[in-house]
Every structure is written in structure tokens, then in C-alpha cells.
ROPA-182080 format. One line per 3 residues: number of its first residue (from 0); for each residue x, y, z of N, C-alpha, C. Coordinates in Angstrom, 1 decimal. Each point is the difference from the previous one (the first is absolute). Example, Ala and Ser with C-alpha at 12.3 -4.5 7.8 and 13.67 -1.06 7.14 Angstrom:
<vexdrens>
0 = 13.2,-5.7,7.8,-0.9,1.2,0.0,0.9,1.2,0.0 ~ -0.4,1.1,-0.7,0.9,1.1,0.0,-0.8,1.1,0.8
</vexdrens>
This chain:
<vexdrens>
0 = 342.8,169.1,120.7,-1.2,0.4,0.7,-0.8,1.0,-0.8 ~ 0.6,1.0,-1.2,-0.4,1.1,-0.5,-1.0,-0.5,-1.0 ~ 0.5,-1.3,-0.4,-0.9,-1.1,-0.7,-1.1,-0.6,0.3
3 = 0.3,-0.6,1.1,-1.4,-0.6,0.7,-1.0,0.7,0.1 ~ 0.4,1.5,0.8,-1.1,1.0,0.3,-0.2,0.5,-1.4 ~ 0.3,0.2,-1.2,-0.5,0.5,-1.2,-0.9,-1.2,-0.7
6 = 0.8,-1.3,0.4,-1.2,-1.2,-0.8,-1.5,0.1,0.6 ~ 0.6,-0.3,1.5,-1.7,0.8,0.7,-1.2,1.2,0.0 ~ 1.0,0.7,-0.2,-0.9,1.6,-0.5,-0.6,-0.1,-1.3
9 = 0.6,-0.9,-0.9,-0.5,-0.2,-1.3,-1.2,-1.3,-0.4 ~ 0.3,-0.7,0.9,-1.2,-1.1,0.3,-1.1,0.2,0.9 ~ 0.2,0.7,1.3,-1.2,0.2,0.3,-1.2,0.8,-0.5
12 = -0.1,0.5,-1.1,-0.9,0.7,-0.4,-0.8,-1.3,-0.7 ~ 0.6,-1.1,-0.5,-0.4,-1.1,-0.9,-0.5,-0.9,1.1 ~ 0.4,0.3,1.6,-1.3,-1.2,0.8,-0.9,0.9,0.5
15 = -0.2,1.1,-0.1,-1.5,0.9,0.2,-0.3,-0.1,-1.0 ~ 0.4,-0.5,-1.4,-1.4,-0.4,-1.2,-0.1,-1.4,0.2 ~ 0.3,-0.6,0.1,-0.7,-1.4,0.4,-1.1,-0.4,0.0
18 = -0.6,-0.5,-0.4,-1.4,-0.6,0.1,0.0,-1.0,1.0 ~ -1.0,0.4,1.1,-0.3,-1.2,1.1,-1.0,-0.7,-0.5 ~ 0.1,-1.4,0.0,-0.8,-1.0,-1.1,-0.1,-1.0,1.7
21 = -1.1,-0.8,-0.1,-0.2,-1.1,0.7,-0.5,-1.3,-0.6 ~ -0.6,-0.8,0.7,-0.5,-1.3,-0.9,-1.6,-0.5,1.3 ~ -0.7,0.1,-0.5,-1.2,-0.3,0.5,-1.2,-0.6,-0.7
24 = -1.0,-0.4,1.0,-1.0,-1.1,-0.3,-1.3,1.0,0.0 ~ -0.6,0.1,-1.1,-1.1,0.2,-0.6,-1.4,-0.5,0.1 ~ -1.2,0.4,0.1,-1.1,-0.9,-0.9,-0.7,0.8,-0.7
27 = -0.7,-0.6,-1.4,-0.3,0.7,-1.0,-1.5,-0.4,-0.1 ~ -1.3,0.7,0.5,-0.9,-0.4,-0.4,-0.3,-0.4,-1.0 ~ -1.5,-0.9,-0.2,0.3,-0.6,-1.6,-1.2,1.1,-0.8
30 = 0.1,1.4,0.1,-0.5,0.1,-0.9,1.3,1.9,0.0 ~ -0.8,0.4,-0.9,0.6,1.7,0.0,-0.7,1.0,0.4 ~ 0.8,1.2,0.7,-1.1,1.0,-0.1,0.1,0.7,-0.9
33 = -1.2,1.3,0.7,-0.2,1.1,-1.3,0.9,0.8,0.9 ~ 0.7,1.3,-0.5,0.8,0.8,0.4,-0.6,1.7,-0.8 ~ 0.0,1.3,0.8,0.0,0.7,-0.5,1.1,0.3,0.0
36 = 1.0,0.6,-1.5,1.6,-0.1,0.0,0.5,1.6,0.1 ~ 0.7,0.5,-0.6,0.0,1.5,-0.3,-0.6,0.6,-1.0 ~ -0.5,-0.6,-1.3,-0.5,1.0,-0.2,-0.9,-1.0,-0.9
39 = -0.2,-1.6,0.2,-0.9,-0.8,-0.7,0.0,-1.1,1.1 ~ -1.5,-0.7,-0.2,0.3,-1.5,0.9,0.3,-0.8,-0.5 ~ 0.5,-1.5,0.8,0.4,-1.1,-0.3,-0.3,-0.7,1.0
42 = 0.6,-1.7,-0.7,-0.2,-1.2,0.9,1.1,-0.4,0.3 ~ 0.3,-0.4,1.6,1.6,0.0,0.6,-0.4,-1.2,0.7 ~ 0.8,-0.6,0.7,0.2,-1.5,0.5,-0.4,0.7,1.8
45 = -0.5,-0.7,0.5,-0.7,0.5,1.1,0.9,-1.2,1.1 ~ 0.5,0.7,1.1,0.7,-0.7,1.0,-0.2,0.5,1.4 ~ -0.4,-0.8,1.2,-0.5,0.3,1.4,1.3,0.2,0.8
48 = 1.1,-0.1,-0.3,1.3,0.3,0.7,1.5,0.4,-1.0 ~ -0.5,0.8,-1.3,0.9,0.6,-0.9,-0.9,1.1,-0.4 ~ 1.1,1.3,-0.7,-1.2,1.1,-0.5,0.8,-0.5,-2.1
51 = 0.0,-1.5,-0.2,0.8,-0.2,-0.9,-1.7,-0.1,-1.3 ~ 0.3,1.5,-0.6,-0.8,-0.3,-1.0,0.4,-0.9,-1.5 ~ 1.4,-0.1,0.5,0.6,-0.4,-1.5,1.3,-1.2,0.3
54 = 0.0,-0.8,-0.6,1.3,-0.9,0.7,0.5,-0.4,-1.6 ~ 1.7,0.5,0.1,0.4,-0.3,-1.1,0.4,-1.9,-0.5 ~ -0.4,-0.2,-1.1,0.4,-1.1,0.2,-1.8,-1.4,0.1
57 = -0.7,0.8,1.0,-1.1,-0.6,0.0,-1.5,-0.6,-0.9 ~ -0.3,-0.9,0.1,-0.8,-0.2,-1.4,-1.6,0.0,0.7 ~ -0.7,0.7,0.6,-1.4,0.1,0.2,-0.8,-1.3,-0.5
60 = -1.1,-0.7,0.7,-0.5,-0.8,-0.7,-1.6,0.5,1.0 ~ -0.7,0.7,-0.3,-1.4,-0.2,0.7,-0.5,-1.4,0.6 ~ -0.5,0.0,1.1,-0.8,-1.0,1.1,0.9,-1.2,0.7
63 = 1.7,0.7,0.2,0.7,-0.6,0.6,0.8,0.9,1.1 ~ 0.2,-0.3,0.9,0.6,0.0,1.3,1.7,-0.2,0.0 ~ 0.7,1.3,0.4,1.3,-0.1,-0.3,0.3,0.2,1.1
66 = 1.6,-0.9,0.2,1.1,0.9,1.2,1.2,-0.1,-1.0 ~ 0.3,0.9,0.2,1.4,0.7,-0.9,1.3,0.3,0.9 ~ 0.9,-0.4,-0.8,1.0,0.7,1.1,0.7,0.7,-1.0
69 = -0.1,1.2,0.1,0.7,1.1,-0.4,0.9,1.1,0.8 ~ 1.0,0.2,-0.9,1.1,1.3,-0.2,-0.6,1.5,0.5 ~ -0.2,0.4,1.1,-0.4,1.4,-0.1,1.2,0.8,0.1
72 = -0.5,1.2,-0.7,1.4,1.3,-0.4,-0.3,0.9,0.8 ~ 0.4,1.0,0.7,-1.1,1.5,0.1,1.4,0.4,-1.1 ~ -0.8,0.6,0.1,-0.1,1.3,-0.9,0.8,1.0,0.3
75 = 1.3,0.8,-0.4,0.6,1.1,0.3,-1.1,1.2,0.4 ~ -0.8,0.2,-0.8,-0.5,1.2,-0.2,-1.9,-0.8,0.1 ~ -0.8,0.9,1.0,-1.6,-0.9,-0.4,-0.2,0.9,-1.5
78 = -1.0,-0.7,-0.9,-0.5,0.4,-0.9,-0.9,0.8,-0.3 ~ -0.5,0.8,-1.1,-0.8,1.2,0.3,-1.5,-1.1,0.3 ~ 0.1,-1.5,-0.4,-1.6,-0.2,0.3,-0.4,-0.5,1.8
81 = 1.7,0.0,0.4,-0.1,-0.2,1.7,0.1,-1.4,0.0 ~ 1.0,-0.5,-0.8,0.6,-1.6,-0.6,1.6,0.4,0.9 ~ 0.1,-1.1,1.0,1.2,0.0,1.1,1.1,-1.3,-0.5
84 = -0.5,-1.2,-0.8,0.2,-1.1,0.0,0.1,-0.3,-1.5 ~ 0.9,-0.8,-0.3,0.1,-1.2,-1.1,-0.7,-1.0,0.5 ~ -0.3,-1.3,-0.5,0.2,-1.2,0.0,0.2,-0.8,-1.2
87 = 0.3,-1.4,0.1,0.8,-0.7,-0.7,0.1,-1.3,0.3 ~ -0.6,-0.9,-0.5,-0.7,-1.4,0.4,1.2,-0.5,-0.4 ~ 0.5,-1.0,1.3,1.0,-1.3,0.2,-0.5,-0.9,-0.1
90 = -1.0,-0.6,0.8,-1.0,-1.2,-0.5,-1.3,0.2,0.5 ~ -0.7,-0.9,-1.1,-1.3,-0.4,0.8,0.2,-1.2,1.1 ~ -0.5,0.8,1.1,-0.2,-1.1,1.2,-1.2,-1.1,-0.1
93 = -1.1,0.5,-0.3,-0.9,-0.6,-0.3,-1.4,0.5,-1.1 ~ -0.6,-1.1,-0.8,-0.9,0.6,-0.6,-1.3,-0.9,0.4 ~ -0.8,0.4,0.3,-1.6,-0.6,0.6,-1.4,0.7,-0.4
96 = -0.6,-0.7,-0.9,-1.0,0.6,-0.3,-1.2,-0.6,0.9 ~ -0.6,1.9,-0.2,-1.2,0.1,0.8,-1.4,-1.4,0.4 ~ -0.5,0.4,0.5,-1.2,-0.9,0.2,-1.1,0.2,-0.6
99 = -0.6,-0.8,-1.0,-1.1,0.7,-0.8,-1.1,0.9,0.8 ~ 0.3,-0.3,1.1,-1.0,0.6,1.2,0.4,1.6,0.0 ~ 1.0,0.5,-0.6,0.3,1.1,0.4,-0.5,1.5,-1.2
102 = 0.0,0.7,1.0,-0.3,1.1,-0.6,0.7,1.8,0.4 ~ 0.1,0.6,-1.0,0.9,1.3,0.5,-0.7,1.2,-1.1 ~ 0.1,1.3,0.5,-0.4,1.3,-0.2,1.0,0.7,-0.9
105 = -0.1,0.3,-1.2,0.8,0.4,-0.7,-1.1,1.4,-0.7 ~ 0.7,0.8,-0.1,-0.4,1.7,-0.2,0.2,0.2,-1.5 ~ -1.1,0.5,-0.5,0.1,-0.2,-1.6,-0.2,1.2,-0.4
108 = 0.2,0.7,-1.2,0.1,1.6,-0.4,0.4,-0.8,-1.6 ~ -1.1,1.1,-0.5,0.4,0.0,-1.4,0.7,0.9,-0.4 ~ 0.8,0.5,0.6,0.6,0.9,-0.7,1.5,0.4,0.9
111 = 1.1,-0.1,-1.1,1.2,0.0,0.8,0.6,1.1,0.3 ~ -0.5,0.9,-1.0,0.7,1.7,0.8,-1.0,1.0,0.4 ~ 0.6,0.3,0.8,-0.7,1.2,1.3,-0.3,0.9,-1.1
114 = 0.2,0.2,-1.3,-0.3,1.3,-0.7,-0.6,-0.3,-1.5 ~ -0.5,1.2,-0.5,-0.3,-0.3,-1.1,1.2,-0.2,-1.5 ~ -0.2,-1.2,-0.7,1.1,-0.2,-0.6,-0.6,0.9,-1.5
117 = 0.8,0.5,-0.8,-0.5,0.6,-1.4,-0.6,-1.3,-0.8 ~ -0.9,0.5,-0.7,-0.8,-1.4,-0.9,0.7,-1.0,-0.9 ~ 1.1,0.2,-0.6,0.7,-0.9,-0.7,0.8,-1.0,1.1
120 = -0.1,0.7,1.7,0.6,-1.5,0.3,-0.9,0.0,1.7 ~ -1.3,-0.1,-0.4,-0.9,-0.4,0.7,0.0,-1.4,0.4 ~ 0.3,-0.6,-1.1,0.2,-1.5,0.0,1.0,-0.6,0.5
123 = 0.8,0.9,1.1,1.0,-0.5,0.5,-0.4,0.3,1.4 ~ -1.4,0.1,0.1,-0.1,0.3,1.7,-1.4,-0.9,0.7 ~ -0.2,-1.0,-1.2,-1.0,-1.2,0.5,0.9,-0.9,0.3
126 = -0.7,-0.4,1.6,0.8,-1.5,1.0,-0.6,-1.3,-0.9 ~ -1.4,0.1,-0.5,-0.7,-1.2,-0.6,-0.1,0.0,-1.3 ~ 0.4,-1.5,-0.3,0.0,-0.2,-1.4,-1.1,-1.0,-0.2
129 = -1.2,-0.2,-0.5,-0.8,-1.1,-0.4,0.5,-0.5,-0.5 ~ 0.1,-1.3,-0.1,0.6,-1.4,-0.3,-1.6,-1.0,-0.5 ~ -0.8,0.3,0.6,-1.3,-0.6,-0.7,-1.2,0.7,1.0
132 = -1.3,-0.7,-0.8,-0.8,1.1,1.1,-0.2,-0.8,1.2 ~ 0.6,-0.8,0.8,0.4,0.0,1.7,1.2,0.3,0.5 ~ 1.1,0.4,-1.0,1.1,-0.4,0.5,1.1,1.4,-0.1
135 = 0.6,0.6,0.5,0.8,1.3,0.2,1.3,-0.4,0.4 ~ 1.0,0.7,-0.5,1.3,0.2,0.3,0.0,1.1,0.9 ~ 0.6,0.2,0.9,0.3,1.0,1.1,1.5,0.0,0.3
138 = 0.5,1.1,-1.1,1.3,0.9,0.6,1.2,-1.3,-0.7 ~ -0.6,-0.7,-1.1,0.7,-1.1,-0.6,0.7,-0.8,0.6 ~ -0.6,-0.1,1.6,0.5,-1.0,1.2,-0.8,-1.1,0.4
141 = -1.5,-0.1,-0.5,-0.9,-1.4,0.1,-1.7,0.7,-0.6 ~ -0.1,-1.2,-0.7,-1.4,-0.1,0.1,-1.4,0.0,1.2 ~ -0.7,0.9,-0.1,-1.0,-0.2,0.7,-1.0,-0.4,-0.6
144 = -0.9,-1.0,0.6,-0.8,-0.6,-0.4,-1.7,0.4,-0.1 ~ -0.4,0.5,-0.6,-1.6,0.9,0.8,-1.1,-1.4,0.2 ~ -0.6,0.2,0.6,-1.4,-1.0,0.0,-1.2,0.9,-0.5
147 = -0.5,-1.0,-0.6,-1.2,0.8,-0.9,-0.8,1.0,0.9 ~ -0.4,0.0,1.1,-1.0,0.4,1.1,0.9,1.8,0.2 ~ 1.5,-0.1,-0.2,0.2,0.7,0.3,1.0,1.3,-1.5
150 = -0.4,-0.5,-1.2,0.3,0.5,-1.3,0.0,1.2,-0.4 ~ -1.6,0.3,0.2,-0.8,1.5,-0.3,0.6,1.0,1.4 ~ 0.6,-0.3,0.8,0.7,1.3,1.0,0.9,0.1,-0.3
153 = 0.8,-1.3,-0.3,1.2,0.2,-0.2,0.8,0.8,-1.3 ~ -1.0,0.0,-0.9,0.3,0.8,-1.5,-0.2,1.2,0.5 ~ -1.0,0.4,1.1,-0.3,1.1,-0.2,1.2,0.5,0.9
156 = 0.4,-0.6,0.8,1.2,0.5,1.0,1.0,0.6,-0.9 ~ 0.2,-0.9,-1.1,1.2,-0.1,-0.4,0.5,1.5,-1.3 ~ -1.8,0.0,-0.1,0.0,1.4,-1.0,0.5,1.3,1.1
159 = -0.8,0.2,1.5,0.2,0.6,0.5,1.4,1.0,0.9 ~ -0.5,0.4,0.4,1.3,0.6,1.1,0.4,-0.8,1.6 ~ 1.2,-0.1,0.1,-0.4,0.1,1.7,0.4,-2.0,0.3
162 = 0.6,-0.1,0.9,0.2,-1.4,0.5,-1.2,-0.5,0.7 ~ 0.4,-1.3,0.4,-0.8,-0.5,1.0,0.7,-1.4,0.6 ~ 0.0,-0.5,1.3,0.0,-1.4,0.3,-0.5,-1.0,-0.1
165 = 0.4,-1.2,-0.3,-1.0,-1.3,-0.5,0.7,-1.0,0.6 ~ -0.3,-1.4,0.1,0.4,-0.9,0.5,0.0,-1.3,-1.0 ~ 1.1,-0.7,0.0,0.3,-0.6,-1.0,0.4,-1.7,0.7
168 = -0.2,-1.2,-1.1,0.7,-1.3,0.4,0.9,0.0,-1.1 ~ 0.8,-0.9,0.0,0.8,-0.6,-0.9,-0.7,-0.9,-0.9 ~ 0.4,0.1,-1.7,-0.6,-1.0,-0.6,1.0,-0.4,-1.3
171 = 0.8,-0.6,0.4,0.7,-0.2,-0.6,1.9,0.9,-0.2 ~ 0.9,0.0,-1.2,1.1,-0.1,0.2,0.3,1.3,-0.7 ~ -0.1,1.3,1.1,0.0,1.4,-0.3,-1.6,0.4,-0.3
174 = -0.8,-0.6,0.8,-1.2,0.4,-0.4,-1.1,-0.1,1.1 ~ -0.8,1.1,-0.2,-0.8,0.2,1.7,-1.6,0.3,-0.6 ~ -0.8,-0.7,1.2,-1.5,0.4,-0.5,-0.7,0.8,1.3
177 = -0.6,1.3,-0.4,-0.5,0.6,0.8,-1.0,-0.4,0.6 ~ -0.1,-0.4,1.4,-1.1,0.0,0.8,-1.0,0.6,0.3 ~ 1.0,1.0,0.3,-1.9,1.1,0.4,1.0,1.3,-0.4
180 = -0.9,1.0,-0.2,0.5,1.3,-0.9,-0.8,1.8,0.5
</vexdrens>
């Protein structure tokens, strides 16, 4: 008996660390958002019934439509950024791409930290990369596409301070053209 109650006193501390994990269904809008993070922004996977910015395992593809069934963890401890959860992709349930008809609001900032960086690594705090004169990388997660009509603001945006919202379609595979700006 002196045994049993000592195996128990010594194990129960190991099922209050336990991780409670579940298995649940997902959907993954088809595009990303912008995120202000702690102490720089980013682009995170945007979901109407998960707060899953990140799914391990998952392979993003812009202007498709996901249900996922994934692994959720919580977390022993929430994190200093107020992150409660893991996830961890089992399968894709489905992949469906959008309707050319469609369009979504994506928040654009040139600039990825809240502060000023010292000048030797300034160049680590541009979201946009020109790729040619219509075409930008943003945050090395897709091209955006400019239209001529809308060129001359957009340079200037991009020298500037300060975000703004714009509205975008799909054009292609990781690649979006701005509609109106």
C-alpha cells in the first residue's frame, strides 16, 4: 500500500503537466493578414473560427480556400505575446480556390519595426522589394501587382511613413493586383 500511495504522489505532478491537445476543423482564408506583432509586423494566416496565426506543418498557397483539421495544444503557460494555443496540421480537408470575382483588404506598411533601426541595418526594415517597375514583393510572401494608373502613389507610399488599406484580386500563383489604393 506504502507503494501505491508513493507511485501516486510521484506521478501526479506529471498529469498537471500534461498538455490538453484536441483535434479540430479549421478554415483558412485564402489570403494573409497584416499583424501588428511585439515589436515588428507581419503576415499571418487569417481564420473566422481559429486565433491560429501559424499551423505547423502547413504549406500557404494564396487565393485558395482551406479546411484543415488540426492538433490544437494550449499551452501550459499563455505567452508574453497573449499566444494560448499551438497548432499542428493533420490534414488538409479541403483546398478550393477562390472566384476570380473575389476581392479582400489587405493593410500594407512599409516598414516592419515600430522603431528606428541604426543605418547599417535599415535594410532590414523594408516589407517591399521591387521586382520590376509594376511588380513588389511584400514581406517575401507574394507579389503585388501595381497598375499603371496607380504607380506614382504607390512609390511615393512606399518612400513614406505610415500604413494604409487597399483592396486586392488574385492574379495568379502567390500573386495579387491591387485594385483600388
Amino acid at each position: 500500500m506504502k507503494k501505491l500511495f508513493t507511485l501516486l504522489a510521484l506521478g501526479a505532478p506529471l498529469f498537471c503537466l500534461a498538455q490538453k491537445t484536441s483535434l479540430e476543423t479549421i478554415s483558412v482564408e485564402p489570403y494573409l493578414g497584416f499583424e501588428n506583432y511585439e515589436h515588428f509586423t507581419r503576415l499571418n494566416l487569417k481564420s473566422s473560427n481559429a486565433s491560429a496565426s501559424y499551423i505547423e506543418g502547413f504549406e500557404f498557397e494564396w487565393g485558395f480556400h482551406y479546411k484543415l483539421r488540426v492538433k490544437v495544444i494550449e499551452l501550459r503557460e499563455t505567452l508574453s505575446d497573449g499566444t494560448q494555443y499551438d497548432f499542428a496540421l493533420e490534414k488538409v480537408l479541403s483546398k478550393t480556390a477562390a472566384p476570380d470575382s473575389f476581392t479582400f483588404r489587405l493593410h500594407l506598411d512599409p516598414d516592419r519595426y515600430y522603431y528606428e533601426l541604426p543605418p547599417d541595418e535599415q535594410y532590414m526594415n523594408a516589407t517591399f522589394k521591387a521586382t520590376s517597375d509594376s511588380t513588389y514583393c511584400y514581406f517575401d510572401e507574394v507579389e503585388i501587382v501595381i497598375p499603371e494608373e496607380h504607380r506614382d502613389r504607390f512609390k511615393a507610399f512606399i518612400a513614406g511613413n505610415g500604413g494604409r488599406n487597399s483592396t486586392f484580386k488574385f492574379d495568379g500563383k502567390n500573386r495579387i493586383r491591387l485594385v483600388s489604393f
